[in-house]
N, C-alpha and C positions, 0 to 999 in steps of 0.2 A: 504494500500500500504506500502511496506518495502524496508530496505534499497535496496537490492536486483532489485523490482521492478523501485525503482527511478534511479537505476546505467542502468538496460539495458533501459531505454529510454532515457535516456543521452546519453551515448553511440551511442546510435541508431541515435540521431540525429544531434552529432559531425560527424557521420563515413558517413552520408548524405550529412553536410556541407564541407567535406575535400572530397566525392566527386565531388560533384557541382562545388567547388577549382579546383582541376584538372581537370576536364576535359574542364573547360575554360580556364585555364592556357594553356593546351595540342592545345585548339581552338587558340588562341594567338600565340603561337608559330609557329603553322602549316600557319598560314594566312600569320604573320608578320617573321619571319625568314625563312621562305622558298624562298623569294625575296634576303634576305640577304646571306642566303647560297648559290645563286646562282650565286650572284655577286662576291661573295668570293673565290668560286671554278675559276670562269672565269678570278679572277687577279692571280689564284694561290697563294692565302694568306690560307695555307696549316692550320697553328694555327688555325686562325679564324675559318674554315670549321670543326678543329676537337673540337674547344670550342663546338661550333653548333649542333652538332652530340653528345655532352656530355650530354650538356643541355637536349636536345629531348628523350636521354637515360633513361636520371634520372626522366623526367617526368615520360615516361611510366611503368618506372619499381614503381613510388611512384601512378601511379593509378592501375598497380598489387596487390601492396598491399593492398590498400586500397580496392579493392574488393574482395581481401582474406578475410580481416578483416570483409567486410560486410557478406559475407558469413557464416565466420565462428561465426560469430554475430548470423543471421537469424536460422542456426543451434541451436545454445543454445536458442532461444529464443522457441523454437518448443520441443524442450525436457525438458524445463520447463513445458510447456503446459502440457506437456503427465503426467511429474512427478505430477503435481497436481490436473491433473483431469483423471486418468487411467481410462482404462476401463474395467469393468467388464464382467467376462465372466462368 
């Protein structure tokens, strides 16, 4: 095993653990601020409701990413494969 090998499972299984992170974070927020936003909207605390909606933003745009990232993870992980065991024709 070489450096190479040890960096993509490393990788592989931070980009695992940052999502298991978000999308319970993303579970948290939809359970627990959805109550809040809704009491927010209803006093007209206009701040509050666009903290809210910022917050929720930035979740899903950091679990986009991060499924970009595992994707494009999975991709090299599959053109390594091919790079070192081609096949012949």
């Amino acid at each position: 095993m070489n450096w190479d090998d040890d960096f993509m499972c490393l990788t592989s299984s931070h980009f695992s653990e940052m999502r298991l992170l978000v999308e319970g974070a993303i579970r948290l927020f939809e359970d627990d601020a959805g109550c809040l936003l809704h009491l927010a909207r209803d006093k007209e605390q206009h701040e509050a409701v666009s903290s809210l909606n910022d917050i929720g933003t930035a979740l899903y745009e950091f679990r986009r990413h991060v499924k970009n990232l595992q994707e494009a993870h999975r991709q090299e992980e599959r053109r390594q494969r091919v790079s070192q065991n081609p096949i012949e024709i």
